[in-house]
C-alpha positions in Angstrom: 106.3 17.2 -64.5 105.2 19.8 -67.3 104.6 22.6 -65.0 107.8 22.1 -63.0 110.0 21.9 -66.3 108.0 24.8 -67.5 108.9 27.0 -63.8 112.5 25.6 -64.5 112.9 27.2 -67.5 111.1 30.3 -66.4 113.3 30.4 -63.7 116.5 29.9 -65.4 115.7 33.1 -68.5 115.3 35.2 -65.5 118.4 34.6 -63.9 120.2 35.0 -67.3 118.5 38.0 -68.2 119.2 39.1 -64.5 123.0 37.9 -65.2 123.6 39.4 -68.4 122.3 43.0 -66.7 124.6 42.6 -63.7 127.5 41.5 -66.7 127.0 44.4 -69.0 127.1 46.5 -66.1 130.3 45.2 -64.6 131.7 45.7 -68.1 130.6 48.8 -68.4 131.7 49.7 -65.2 135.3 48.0 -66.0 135.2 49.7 -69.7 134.9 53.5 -67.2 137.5 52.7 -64.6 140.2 51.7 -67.7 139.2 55.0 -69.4 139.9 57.0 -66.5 143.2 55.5 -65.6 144.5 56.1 -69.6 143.4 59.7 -69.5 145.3 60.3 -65.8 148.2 58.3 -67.4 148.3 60.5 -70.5 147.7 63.7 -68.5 150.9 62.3 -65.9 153.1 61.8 -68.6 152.4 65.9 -69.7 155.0 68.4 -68.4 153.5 71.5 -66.3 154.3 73.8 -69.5 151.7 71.8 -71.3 149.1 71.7 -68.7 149.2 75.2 -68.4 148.7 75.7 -72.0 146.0 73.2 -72.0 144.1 75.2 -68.7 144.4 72.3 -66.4 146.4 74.4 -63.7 144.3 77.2 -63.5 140.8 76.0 -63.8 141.2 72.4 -62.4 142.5 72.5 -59.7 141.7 68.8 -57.8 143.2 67.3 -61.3 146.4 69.3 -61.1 146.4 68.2 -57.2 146.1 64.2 -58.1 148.3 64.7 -61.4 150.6 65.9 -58.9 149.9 63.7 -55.6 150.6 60.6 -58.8 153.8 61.9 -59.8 155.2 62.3 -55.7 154.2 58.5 -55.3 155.4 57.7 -59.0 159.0 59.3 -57.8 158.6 57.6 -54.2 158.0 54.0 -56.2 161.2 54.8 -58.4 163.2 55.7 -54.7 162.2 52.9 -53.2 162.9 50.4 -55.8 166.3 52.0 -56.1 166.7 50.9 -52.3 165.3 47.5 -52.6 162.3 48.2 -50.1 159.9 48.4 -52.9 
């Protein structure tokens, strides 16, 4: 009964050790994905004088491609919603 108690318990700081890994990394993980959405937010609500002054149209090109690709479907949302389809 010892030794079975004793692999229970074993058992059991493992697979909380093993959770809290997986957790901070899904936190982590979550922590990143929030970041990134703020800064493309911030950067969306920027008008194209500002990102020019900032460099982001002529050295960045893929961002100035998804700020822009955001703003279409942000304006397509905003149609749509005006129309009742969205």
């Amino acid at each position: 009964m010892r030794k079975l108690l004793a692999w229970w318990i074993n058992l059991h700081r493992r697979g909380a050790v093993a959770g809290r890994r997986r957790a901070v990394a899904v936190f982590e993980a979550i922590r990143r994905a929030q970041q990134a959405r703020a800064d493309r937010e911030l950067l969306a609500r920027l008008d194209a004088r500002t990102l020019r002054d900032i460099g982001i149209e002529s050295w960045n090109a893929h961002l100035a491609d998804r700020l822009r690709v955001h703003r279409e479907r942000e304006l397509l949302r905003i149609a749509a919603s005006r129309i009742g389809v969205y």
